[in-house]
Structures are given as structure tokens and as C-alpha cells.
C-alpha positions in Angstrom: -31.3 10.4 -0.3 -32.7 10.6 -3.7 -35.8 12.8 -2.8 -35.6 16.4 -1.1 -36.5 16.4 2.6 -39.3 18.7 1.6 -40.6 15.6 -1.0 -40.2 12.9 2.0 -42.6 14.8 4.2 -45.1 15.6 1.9 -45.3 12.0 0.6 -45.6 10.6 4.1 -47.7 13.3 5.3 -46.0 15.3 8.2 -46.4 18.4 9.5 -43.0 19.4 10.6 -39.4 18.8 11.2 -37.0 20.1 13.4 -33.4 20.4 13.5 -31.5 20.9 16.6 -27.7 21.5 17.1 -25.8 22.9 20.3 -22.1 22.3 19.8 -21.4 22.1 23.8 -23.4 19.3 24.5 -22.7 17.7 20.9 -26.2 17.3 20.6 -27.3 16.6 16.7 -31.4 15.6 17.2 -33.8 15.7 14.5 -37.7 15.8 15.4 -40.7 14.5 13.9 -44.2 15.3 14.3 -46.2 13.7 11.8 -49.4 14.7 12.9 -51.8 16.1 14.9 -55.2 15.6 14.6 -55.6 13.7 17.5 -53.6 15.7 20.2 -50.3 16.6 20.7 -48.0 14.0 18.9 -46.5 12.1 21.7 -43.3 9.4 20.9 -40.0 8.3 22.2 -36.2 9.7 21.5 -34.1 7.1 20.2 -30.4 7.6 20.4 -28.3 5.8 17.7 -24.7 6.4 15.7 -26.6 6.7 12.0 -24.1 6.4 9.3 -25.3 9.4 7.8 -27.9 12.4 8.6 -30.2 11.2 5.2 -30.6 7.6 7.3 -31.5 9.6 10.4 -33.9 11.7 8.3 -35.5 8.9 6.6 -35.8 6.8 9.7 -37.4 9.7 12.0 -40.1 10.2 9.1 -41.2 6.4 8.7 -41.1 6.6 13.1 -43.5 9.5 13.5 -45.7 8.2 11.1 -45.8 5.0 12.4 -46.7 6.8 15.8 -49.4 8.4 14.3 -50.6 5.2 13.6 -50.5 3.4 17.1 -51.9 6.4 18.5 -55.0 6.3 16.0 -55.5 2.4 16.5 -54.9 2.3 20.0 -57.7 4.8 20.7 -55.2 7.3 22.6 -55.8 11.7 21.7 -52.6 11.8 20.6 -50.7 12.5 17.3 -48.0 10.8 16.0 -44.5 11.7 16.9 -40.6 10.8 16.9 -36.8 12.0 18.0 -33.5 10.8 16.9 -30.5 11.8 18.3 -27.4 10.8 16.1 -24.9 9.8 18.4 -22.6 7.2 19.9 -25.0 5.8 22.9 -22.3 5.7 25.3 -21.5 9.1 25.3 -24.8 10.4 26.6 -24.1 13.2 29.0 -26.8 14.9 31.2 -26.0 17.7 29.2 -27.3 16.5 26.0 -29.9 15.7 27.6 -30.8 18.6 29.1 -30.3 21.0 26.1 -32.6 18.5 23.9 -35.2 19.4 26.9 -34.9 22.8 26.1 -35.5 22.0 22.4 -38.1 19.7 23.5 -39.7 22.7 25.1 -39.6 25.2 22.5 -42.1 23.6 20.7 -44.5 24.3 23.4 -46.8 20.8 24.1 -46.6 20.0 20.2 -44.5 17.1 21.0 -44.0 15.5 23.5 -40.8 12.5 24.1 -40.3 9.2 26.0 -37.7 6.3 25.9 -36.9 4.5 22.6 -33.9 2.6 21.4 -30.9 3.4 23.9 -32.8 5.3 26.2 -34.0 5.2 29.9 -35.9 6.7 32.3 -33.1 8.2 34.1 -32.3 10.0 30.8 -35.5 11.6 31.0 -35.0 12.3 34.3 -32.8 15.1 33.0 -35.2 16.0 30.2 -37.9 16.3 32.9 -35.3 19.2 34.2 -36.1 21.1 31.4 -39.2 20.5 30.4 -43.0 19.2 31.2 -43.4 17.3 28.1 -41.8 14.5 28.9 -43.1 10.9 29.8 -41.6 7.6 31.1 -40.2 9.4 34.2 -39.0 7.6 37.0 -41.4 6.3 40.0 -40.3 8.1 42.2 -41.1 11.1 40.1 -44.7 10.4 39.6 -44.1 8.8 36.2 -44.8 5.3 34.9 -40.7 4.2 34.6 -40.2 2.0 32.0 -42.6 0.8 29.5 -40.7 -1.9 27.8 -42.5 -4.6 30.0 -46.1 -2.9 28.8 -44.9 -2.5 25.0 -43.8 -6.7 25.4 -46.9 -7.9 26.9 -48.7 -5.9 24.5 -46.4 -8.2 21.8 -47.1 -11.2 23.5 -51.1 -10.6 23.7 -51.2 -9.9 19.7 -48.7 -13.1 19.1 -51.3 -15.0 20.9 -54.0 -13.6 18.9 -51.8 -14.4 15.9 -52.0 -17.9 16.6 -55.1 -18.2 17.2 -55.4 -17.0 13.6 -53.0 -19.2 12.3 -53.2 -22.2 14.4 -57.3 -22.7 15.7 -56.1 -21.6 19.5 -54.0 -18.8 20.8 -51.6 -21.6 23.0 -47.8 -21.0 22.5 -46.9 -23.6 24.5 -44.3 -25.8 22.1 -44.0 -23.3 19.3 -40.5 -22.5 18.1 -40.1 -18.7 18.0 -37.1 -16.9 17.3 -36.6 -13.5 19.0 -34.7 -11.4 16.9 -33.2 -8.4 19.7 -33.1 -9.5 23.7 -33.1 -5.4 24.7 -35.4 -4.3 27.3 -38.4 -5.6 25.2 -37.2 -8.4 24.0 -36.2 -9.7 27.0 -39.6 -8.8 29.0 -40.9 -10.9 25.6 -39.0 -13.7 26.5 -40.1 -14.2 29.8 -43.9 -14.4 28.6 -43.0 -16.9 26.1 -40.9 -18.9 28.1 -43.4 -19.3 30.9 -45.8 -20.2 28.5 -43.7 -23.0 27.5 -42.7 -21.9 24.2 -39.4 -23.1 22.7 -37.1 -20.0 22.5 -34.1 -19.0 20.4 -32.9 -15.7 20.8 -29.8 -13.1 18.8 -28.7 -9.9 19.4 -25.6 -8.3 18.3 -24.8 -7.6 22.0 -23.5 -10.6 23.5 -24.1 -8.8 26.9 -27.8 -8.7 26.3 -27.7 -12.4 24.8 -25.9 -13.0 28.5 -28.1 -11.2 30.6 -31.5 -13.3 28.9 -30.2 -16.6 28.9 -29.1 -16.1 32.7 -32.5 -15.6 33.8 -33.8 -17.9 31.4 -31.5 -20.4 31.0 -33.1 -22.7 28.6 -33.2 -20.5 25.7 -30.9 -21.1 22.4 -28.8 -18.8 21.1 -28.6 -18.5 17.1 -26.1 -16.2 15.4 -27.7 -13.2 13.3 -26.9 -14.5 10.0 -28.9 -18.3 11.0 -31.8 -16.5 11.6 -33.8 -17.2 8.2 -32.5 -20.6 7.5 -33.6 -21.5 11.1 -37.0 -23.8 11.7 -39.6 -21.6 13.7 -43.4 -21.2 14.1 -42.8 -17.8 14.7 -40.9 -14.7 14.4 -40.3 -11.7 16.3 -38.2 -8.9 15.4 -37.8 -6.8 18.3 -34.6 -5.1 17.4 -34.3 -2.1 14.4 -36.6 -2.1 11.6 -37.0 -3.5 7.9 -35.6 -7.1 8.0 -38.9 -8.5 6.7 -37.7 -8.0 3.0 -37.8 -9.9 -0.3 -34.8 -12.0 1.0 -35.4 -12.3 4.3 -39.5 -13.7 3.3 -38.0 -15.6 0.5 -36.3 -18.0 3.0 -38.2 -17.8 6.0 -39.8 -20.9 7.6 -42.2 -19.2 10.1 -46.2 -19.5 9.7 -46.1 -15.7 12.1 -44.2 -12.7 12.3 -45.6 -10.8 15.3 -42.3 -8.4 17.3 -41.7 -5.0 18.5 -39.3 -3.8 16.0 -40.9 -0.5 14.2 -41.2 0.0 10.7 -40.5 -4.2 10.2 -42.1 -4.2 6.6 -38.5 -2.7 4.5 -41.6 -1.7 1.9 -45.1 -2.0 3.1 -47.2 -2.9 0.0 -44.8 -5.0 -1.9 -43.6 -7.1 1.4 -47.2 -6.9 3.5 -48.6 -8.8 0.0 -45.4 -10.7 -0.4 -46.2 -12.5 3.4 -49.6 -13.2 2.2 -48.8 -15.0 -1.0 -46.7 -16.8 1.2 -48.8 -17.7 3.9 -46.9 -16.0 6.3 -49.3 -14.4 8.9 -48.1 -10.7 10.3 -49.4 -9.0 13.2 -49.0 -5.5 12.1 -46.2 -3.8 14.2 -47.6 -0.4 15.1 -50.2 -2.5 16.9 -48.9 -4.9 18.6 -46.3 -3.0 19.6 -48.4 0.1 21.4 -48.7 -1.0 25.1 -45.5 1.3 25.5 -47.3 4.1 23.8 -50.4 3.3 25.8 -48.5 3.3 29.4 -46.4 6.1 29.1 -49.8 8.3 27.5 -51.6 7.2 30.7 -48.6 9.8 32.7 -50.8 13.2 30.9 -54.3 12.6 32.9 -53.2 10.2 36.4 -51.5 7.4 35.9 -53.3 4.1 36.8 -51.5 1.0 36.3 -54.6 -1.5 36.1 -55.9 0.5 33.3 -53.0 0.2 31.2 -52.8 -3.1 31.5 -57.0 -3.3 30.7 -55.8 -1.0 27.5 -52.9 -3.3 26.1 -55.1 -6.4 26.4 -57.5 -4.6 24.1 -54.8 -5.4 21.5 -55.4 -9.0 21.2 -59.4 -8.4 19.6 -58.0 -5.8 17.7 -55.1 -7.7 16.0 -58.0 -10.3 15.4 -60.3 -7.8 13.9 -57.5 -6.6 11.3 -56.9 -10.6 10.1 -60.8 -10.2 9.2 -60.6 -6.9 7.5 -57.7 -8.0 5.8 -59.1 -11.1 4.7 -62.8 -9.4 3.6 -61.2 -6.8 1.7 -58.3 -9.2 0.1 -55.3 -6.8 1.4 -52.5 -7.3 3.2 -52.6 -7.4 7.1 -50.4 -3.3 7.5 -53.0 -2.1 4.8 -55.7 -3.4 7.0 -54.6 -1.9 10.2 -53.8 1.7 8.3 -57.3 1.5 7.0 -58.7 1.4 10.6 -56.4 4.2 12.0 -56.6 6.3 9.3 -60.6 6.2 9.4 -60.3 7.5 12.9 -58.0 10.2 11.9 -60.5 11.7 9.2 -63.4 11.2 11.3 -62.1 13.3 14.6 -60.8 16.0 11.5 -64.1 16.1 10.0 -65.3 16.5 13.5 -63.1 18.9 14.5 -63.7 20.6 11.4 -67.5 21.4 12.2 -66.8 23.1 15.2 
């Protein structure tokens, strides 16, 4: 890591990060809360065997900032927040989870976790043991459960917006999209498209997950990892980890749309968001598109209703139309655009707050 973690923060603009160690649970878990002019930052734990604590560092900053983000565009009173927990997923114990609940709730309402990448509501079933500031509960629990099949309709609604960019109609019937990561989201994605009538192709490096989607939809094709940018597709969807849209990866890339769930999918926003457009590559920007998540789980802190989630995460598709205008007005890149808009709302509710 070449700058100090004191650099890192204040060039991406967060507020606070917290370390937390117990050696009887093994628990390693770094939090971000990036900020919190909105409301209490609010963003999912994601659990993952980092080759090092500087890649954990680096990849809970770029998280919670992106949260910030989706919160600010989606309309939600919420700030911007994110957990990782460096581990091996399969050796979650309740008691890691339970001790990061009592870390979780020493920060009294600041922030406030969810699933993410290798986590489930049954894991913050435990979390829930320990403290209130959890969301993504179980049913049974009063919670919403999971949110991957809100954060993949939200995908599907700003794909279809994407195309109706791109193509003159928002129809996916016969495109060829690729679906990079066939997890929980990718998988609820999959099933949109493929009732749509959209020709899929989908990788994972699980082959259990690659399995378990083309069982229930048997007339998806499976590509390997490394065929993914030499393969013929209107579309593309990362829904796995972050930063494959880089100079290689555009340099060879056939789609006309990159629209997925994957955070962070820009490795560099500026040089790659302008990169797509010289190309003519049309991206929906990712903290967007990907919000319905954000937006179901958010709707656990005031009663949950599940119609008006759903009513909120359709609100996605005007707004991923609106940023292709902004972005093609003010002659920037498509991220740029959709920063621009949340980061008005940020300065307005400060300047608000600020008068009273």
C-alpha cells in the first residue's frame, strides 16, 4: 500500500475506520463509515480470505464510499458504510459472529451492517443477538431476509434502461449477455433475463454455483473465466468482485453495455468510465443499479413494506436514464454523471443541516 491509511481516507473522504480483533473467535473485521450526512451509514459485511490486510483496507474504503453513493442517489437518509471480515468463508462460527455484533454495537447506531459477499441472513441472525443495528434478518424475525432478489431486479430494471439507451427499446429478448458471478444475485439476475428471452452465458469460479443456475435454467451456456472478453455479447454484467472493467478487459470487449451488481466495477473511475465512452461502450453506473439491496434492507428501520420496495427499485430505471442525459449534456463519463447527482444531494441536506 503505497499511501498511509490516514492518506486513503482523507483522499476518499471518510470519517472513520475501525479495527477489530478478538483472538477467540478469530475474528479480524475492519469497518468503514464513509459518511454521514444523510443518517447513520448503513452497508453490508462481506466475509472474504484477502491476501493481505492493505487489500482489505483498500477494498473496505472504495465500499463505504460507494455506499455513500447508493444511499445519496437512491433517495434513502442514510450514509455510506461497509465491513470486511478477512477470513476463510467456511469457517464462520456463531461466535465470530456474535463478537463482530458486539463491535457492531459499540459504535452505537453509527453503522449499521447487512449481508454482502459470503454472507446470509442466518449470519445476522447471530449479529441480531448482539445488537439492534443489524438488517437483512430473517422473516421470521420481522426482517426483510435476503435482498439479493431486490439488489437483481434492481440490475435488471437499469439493464433495461440501458438498452433502451443503447438500442431505441428497453427489450432484452435475444440479446447475448454474459453474467460474470451466478451467486445469490447473479442467479436471481439470470432468471429475469432468461424469462425475458435473453440469450445467457454465465462463469463463476464455483462450479457449484455454475451447477446450481444451469439446473434451474437449463438453457444457459457456460464460458470459462478467461473466454469472457473474447466472447460475442450485447451485454455485460459483472456481478461477482469488483474492478474487471480495466484497460485490458475494455480493450477487448465486444459488448455495446455493461450494466451488473459487482461494486467498485470501474478498476479506475475516470480513466476507464472515459475509456467506455470513447469506445462506445454504454455503462450503467454500478452504485445505482445495484441499490435495490440497499433500498430493501433500509426499508427494515421504519416498517417494512414489501410493495414499496419494489415501487423504490423500479425508480432505478428513470434514474439510470436521467444519468445517460447528464452524462451526455455535460460531455462526461456515465460514474462522473451519477457522482454528480449524489453528491449534490449530500451538500444540499449539509448545507441544510448546517442552518439549523
Amino acid at each position: 500500500m503505497q499511501q498511509s491509511v490516514f492518506d486513503l481516507m482523507q483522499d476518499l473522504g471518510h470519517e472513520q475506520l475501525v479495527f477489530c480483533h478478538d483472538p477467540h473467535s478469530n475474528l479480524n473485521a475492519i469497518i468503514g463509515i464513509h459518511d454521514t450526512t444523510l443518517g447513520p451509514a448503513l452497508g453490508g459485511t462481506r466475509l472474504w480470505n484477502y491476501n493481505s490486510h492493505e487489500e482489505a483496507i483498500i477494498d473496505v474504503l472504495r465500499l463505504s464510499r460507494g455506499m455513500t453513493f447508493k444511499a445519496a442517489i437512491s433517495d434513502l437518509n442514510l450514509g455510506g458504510g461497509k465491513a470486511v471480515i478477512i477470513a476463510d468463508p467456511a469457517m464462520k462460527t456463531e461466535s465470530l459472529w456474535r463478537r463482530y455484533g458486539k463491535f457492531v454495537n459499540s459504535l452505537n447506531g453509527k453503522y449499521i451492517t447487512a449481508e454482502d459477499v459470503n454472507t446470509s441472513a442466518r449470519d445476522m441472525e447471530y449479529i441480531a443477538l448482539e445488537t439492534t443495528h443489524v438488517t437483512g434478518v430473517p422473516h421470521y424475525m420481522g426482517g426483510s431476509g435476503d435482498p439479493s432478489p431486490f439488489t437483481a431486479y434492481g440490475v435488471y430494471v437499469g439493464m433495461k434502461a440501458a438498452a433502451k439507451k443503447a438500442y431505441g427499446n428497453d427489450s432484452l429478448n435475444g440479446k447475448k449477455i454474459v453474467v460474470q458471478g451466478v451467486g445469490h444475485v447473479g442467479q436471481y439476475l439470470v432468471g429475469h433475463l432468461v424469462q425475458e428471452g435473453a440469450l445467457v452465458s454465465i462463469t463463476d469460479i464455483d462450479e457449484k454455483k455454475l451447477k446450481q443456475t444451469v439446473d434451474k435454467h437449463p438453457g444457459v451456456k457456460v464460458i470459462k473465466n478467461n473466454e469472457i472478453f473474447d466472447t460475442d455479447m450485447d451485454i455485460y454484467a459483472p456481478c461477482a468482485l469488483g474492478a474487471t472493467v480495466d484497460s485490458n478487459s475494455i480493450s477487448k470487449l465486444k459488448a455495446k453495455i455493461i450494466a451488473g451488481a459487482a461494486n467498485n466495477q470501474l478498476a479506475v473511475e475516470d480513466e476507464h468510465g472515459s475509456l467506455l465512452i470513447e469506445k462506445g461502450i454504454l455503462y450503467a453506473p454500478d452504485f445505482l443499479i445495484n441499490a435495490g439491496g440497499l433500498i430493501n434492507v433500509s426499508a427494515e428501520l421504519d416498517g417494512y413494506n414489501e410493495e414499496r420496495v419494489r415501487g423504490n427499485v423500479e425508480k432505478i430505471y428513470n434514474r439510470t436514464l436521467e444519468i445517460f442525459a447528464l452524462s451526455e449534456t455535460e460531455n462526461i463519463h456515465t460514474q462522473a454523471a451519477a457522482i454528480k447527482i449524489a453528491e449534490k444531494r449530500l451538500r444540499d441536506i449539509a448545507n441544510v443541516k448546517a442552518k439549523l
